[in-house]
C-alpha positions in Angstrom: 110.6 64.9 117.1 107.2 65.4 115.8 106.2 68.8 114.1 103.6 67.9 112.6 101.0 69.9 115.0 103.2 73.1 114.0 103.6 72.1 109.6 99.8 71.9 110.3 99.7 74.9 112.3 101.4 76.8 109.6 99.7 75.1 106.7 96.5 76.5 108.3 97.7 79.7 108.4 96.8 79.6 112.5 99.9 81.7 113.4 98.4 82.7 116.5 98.9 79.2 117.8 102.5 78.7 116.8 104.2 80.0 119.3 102.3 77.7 121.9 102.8 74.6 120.2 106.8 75.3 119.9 106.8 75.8 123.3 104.8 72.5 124.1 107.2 70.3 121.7 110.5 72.3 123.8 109.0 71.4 126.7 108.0 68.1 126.1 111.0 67.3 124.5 113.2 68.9 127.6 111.0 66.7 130.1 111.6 63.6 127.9 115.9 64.3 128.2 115.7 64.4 123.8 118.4 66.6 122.5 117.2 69.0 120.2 119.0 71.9 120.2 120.4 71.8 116.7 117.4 70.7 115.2 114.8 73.0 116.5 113.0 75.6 114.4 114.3 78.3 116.2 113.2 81.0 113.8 110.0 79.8 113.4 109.3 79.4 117.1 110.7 83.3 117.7 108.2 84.5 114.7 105.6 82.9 116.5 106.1 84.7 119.6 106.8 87.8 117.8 103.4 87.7 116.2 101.2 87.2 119.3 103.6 90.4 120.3 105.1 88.9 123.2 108.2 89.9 123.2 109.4 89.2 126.5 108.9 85.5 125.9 111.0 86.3 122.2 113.5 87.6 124.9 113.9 84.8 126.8 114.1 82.0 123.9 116.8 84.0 122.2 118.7 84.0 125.3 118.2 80.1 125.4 118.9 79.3 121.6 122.6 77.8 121.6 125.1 80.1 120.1 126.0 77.8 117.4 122.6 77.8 115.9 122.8 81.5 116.3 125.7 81.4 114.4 125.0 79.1 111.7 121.0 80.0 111.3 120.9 83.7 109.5 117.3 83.3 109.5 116.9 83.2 113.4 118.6 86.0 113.7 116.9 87.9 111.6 113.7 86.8 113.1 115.8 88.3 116.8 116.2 91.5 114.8 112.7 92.1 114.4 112.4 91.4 118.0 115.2 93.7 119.0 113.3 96.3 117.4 109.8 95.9 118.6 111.7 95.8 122.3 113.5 98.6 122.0 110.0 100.3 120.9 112.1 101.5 117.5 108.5 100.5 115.8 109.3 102.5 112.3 112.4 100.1 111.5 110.7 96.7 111.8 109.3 96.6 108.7 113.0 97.6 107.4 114.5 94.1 109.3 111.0 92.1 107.7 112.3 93.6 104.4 115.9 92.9 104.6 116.1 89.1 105.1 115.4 86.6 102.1 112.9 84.4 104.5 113.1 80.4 103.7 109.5 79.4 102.3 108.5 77.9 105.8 108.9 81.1 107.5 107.5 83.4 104.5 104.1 82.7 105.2 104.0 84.0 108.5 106.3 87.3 108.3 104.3 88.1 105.6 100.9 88.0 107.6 102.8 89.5 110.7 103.9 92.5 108.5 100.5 93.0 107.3 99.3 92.8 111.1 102.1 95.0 112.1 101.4 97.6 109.2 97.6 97.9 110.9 98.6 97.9 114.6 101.1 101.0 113.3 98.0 102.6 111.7 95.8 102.1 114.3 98.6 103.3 117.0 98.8 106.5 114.5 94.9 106.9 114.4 94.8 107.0 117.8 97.6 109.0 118.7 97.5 112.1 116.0 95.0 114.2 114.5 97.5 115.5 112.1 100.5 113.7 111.1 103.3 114.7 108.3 103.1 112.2 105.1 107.0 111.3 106.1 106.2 110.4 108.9 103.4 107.9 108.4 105.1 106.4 105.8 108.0 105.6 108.0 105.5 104.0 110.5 103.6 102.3 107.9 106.5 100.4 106.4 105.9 102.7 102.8 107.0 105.1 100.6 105.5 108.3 100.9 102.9 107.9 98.2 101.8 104.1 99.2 101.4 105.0 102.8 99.2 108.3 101.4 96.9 106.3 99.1 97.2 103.9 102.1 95.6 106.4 104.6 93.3 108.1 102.2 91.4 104.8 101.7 90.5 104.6 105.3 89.0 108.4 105.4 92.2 110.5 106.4 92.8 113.9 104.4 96.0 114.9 102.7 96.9 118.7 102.6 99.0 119.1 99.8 100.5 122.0 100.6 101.9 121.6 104.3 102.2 117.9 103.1 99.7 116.6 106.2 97.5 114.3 106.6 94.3 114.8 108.8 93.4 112.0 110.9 90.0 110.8 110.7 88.9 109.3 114.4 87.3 106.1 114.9 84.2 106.4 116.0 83.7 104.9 119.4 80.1 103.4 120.4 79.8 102.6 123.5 76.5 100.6 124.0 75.1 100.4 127.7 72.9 97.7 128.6 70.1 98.3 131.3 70.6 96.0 134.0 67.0 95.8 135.7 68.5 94.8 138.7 70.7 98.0 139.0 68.1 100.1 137.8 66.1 98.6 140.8 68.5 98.7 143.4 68.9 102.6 142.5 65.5 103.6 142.5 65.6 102.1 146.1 68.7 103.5 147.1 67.3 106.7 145.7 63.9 106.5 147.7 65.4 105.7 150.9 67.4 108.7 150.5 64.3 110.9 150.2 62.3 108.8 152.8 
């Protein structure tokens, strides 16, 4: 079988395009009758789904991956794990099963750049959703300790109370840029006369 789309894929740090190109080469290689059960980069091909966060398609390969290779692959399990999590919505222990698996050099790269993705989606889902937040708590969410996930926050404009031990959450400011559509504008002004005429 030739994965030399998906070393490339990897190589290039394209991540976003891994999952795809697994499931090209399963289903090319299922349409061709090739065996390749035991020799398919299960993990990698459930990281790459896992990173595009579609989990439901993690779902379903994990449920297809034999239960030998389940068995005798730690690493795809661990890569399930993460999916378990993100399925189950328990989104503060993800970055615990990232952080508790030694991953094999081919699957580094990307759990490393999903973690990083994962760590902003988190702060971007707790900028959106609190104006004030405990430090515990965002550190939990955040993948941190308590004063990494604070030094963490206060570089992107949140304020710490040191007393209560809360952070302030600084919105994003949302511009929302209208364009004038002649056309509209003409179609209203007639709408608009004919209404008075």
């Amino acid at each position: 079988m030739d994965f030399s789309a998906l070393n490339e894929a990897l190589a290039f740090k394209s991540y976003d395009k891994v999952a795809d190109i697994c499931d090209s080469l399963m289903f090319q290689a299922a349409s061709e009758g090739v065996s390749f059960q035991e020799d398919w980069p299960y993990a990698i091909h459930l990281i790459g789904h896992i990173y595009i966060n579609d989990i439901n398609s993690a779902r379903f390969l994990w449920k297809k991956i034999p239960l030998s290779v389940k068995e005798s692959q730690p690493e795809v399990s661990a890569a399930w794990k993460i999916g378990q999590r993100l399925w189950i919505k328990d989104y503060a222990s993800v970055h615990e099963a990232i952080r508790e698996f030694i991953w094999s050099p081919q699957c580094q790269g990307i759990m490393t750049a999903f973690s990083e993705m994962y760590t902003k989606r988190m702060f971007e889902l707790l900028q959106s959703a609190y104006s004030t937040i405990s430090i515990q708590d965002t550190a939990l969410f955040l993948g941190m300790n308590e004063d990494d996930a604070k030094n963490y926050v206060v570089q992107h404009g949140w304020t710490v109370d040191p007393a209560s031990r809360m952070l302030t959450v600084k919105k994003q400011t949302v511009v929302n840029e209208q364009k004038l559509d002649h056309s509209k504008l003409q179609r209203l002004t007639e709408y608009v006369f004919h209404l008075e005429h």
